[in-house]
C-alpha positions in Angstrom: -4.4 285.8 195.6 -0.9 283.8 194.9 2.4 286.4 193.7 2.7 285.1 190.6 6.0 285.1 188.7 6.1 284.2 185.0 9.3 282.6 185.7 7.6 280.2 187.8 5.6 279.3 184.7 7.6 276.7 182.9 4.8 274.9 181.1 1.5 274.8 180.2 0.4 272.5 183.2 1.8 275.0 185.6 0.0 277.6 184.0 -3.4 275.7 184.5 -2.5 274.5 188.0 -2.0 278.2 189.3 -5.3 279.5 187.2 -7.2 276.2 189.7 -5.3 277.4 192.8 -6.7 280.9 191.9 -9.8 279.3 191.8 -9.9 277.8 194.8 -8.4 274.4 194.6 -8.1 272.4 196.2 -11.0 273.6 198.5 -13.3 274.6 195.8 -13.5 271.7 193.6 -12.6 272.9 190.7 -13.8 270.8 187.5 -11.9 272.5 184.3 -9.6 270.8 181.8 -6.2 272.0 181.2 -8.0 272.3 177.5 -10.7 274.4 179.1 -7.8 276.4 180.6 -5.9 277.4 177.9 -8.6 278.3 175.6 -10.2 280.5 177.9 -7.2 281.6 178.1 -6.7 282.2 174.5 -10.2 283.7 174.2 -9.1 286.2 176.2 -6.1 287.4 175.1 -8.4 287.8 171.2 -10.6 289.7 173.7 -8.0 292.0 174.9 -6.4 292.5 171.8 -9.6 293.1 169.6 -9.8 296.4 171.9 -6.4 297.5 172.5 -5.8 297.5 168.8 -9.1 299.4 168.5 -11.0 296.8 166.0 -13.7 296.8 168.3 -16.2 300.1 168.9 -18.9 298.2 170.0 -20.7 295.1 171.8 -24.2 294.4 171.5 -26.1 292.1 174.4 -29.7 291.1 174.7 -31.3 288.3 177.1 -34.3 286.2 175.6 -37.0 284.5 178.1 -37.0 281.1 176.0 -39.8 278.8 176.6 -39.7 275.0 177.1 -40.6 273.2 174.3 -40.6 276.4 171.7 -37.9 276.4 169.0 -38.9 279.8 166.7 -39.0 283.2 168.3 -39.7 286.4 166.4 -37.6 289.3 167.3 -38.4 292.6 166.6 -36.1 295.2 164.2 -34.5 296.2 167.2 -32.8 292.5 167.9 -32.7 291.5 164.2 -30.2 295.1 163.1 -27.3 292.1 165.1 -25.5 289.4 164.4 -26.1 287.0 167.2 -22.6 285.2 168.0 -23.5 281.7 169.8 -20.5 279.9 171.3 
């Protein structure tokens, strides 16, 4: 893993080319936008704050076998008590 020094970050493309190095660029290839980049990056940081600020007490996840070709599922009062959040 690169030292990284926020004084070496002058702009936003520096910020997405050290997030590919840390991914392994250039010998991974690394297909991301710096669009992709910074929003992730953004998303995070909600993330992070959503916690530290204590506005979050709890997270929900299920997994759902879908079927090809099927496009209604019934789920049962334990699934349906959630808001499902699709992104």
């Amino acid at each position: 893993m690169a030292k990284l020094e926020v004084r070496q970050l002058k702009t936003t493309a520096d910020l997405c080319r050290w997030v590919r190095t840390e991914l392994g660029h250039p010998v991974v290839k690394v297909e991301l936008t710096d669009e992709q980049i910074i929003n992730n990056i953004l998303s995070s940081l909600n993330l992070f704050l959503r916690y530290a600020s204590g506005q979050s007490t709890e997270d929900a996840y299920y997994t759902l076998m879908l079927k090809g070709g099927q496009a209604e599922y019934e789920l049962n009062e334990r699934y349906s008590r959630h808001y499902f959040i699709w992104w």
